[in-house]
C-alpha positions in Angstrom: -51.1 -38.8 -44.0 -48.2 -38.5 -41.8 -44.5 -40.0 -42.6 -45.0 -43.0 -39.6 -48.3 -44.3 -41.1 -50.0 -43.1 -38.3 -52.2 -40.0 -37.2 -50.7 -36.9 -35.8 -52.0 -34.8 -33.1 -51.1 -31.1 -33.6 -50.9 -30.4 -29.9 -49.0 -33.4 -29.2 -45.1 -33.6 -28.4 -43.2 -35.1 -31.0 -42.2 -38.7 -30.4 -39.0 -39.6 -31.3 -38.7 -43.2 -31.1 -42.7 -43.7 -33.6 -42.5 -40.9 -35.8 -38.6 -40.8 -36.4 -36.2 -38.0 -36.2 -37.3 -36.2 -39.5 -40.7 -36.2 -39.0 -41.7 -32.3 -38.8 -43.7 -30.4 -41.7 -40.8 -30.8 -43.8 -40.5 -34.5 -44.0 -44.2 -34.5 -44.8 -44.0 -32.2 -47.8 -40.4 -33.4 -49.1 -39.4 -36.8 -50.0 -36.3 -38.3 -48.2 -34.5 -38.8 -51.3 -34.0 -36.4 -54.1 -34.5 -39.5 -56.6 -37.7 -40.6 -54.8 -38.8 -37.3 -56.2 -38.2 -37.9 -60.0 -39.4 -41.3 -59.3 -42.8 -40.3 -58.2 -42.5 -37.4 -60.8 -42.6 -40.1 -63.7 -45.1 -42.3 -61.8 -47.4 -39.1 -62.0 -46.5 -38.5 -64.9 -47.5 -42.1 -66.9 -50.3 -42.2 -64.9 -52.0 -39.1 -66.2 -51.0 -40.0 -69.8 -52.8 -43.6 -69.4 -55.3 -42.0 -67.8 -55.7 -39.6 -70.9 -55.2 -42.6 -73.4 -58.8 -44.4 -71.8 -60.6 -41.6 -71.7 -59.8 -40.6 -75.2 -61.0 -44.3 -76.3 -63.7 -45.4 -73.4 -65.1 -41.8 -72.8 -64.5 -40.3 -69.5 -66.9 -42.6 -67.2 -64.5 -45.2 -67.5 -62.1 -43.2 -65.2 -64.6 -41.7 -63.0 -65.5 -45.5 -62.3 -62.1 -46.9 -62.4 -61.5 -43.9 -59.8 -64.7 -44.8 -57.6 -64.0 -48.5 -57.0 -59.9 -47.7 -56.2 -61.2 -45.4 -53.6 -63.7 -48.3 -52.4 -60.8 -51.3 -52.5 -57.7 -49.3 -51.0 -60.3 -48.5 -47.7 -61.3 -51.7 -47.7 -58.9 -54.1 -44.8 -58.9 -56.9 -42.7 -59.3 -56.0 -38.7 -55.6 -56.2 -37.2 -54.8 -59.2 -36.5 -52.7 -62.3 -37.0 -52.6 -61.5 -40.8 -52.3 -58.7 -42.5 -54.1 -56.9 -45.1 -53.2 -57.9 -48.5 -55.1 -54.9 -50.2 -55.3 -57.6 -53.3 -58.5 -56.4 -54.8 -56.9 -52.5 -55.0 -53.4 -54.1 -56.3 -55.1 -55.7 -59.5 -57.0 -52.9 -60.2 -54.2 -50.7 -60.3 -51.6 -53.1 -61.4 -49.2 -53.2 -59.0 -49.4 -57.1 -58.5 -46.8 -57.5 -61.3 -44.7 -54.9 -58.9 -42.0 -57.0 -56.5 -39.7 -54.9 -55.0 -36.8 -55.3 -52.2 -39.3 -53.9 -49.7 -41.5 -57.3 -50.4 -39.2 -59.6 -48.9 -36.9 -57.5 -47.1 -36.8 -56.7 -42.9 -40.3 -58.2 -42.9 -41.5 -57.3 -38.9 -42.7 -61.1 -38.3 -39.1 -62.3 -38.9 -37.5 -60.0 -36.2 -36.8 -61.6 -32.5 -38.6 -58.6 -30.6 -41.6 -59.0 -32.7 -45.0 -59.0 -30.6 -48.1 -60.6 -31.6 -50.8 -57.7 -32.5 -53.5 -57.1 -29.9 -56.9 -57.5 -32.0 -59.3 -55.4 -29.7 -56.5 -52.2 -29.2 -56.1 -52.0 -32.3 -60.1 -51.9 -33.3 -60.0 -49.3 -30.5 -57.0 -47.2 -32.3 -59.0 -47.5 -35.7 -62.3 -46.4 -34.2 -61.0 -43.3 -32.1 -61.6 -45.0 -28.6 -58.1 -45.7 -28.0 -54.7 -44.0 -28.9 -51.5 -45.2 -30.2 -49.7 -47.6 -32.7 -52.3 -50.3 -33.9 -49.9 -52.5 -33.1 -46.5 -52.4 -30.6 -43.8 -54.4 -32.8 -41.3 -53.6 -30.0 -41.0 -55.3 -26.0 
């Protein structure tokens, strides 16, 4: 997935002002911040080992399912819109509802003065591939 949240074309220009200054094939494979990497490291790294601790006492279909219905709930979203998706089914399966971070609360894009109401049918276009661009302009 690219850095922005949003597709990549490779034969594209780079734009500046969506993708940000660092967004080449570097800022793709390296994280901004060299403690984001330890951070995801030990993420990984209790993941696995929960992941090992159910299969060694439900047997290994319990992660093949667990892993079948997070693919099916993190795809799963509300059309854009006035509200946004909540992803709340893929959040309780995985557990990050107990999670409330700075970014929860913080610079949220409805509170901002140049914030434009999203365009329902463009951005069903953009998500379809019948249309190009942001799903939704937050800018004038």
């Amino acid at each position: 997935m690219a850095s922005g949240g949003m597709k990549r074309e490779i034969s594209e220009t780079h734009d500046t002002l969506r993708f940000g200054i660092n967004a080449g094939v570097k800022a793709d494979l390296a994280p901004p911040h060299p403690l984001q990497a330890s951070i995801q490291s030990e993420a990984k790294f209790w993941a696995d080992k929960k992941k090992f601790g159910t299969e060694a006492i439900y047997g290994s279909a319990f992660n093949i399912r667990k892993d079948l219905d997070a693919q099916i709930l993190s795809r799963f979203q509300r059309p854009p819109g006035a509200l946004p998706s909540s992803m709340l089914g893929y959040e309780a399966l995985t557990g990050s509802l107990d999670d409330f971070g700075f970014e929860d609360y913080l610079n949220m894009p409805q509170d901002s003065d140049s914030f434009r109401q999203p365009d329902m049918h463009h951005g069903m276009e953009v998500r379809l591939g019948l249309s190009k661009g942001p799903i939704c302009p937050s800018f004038n």
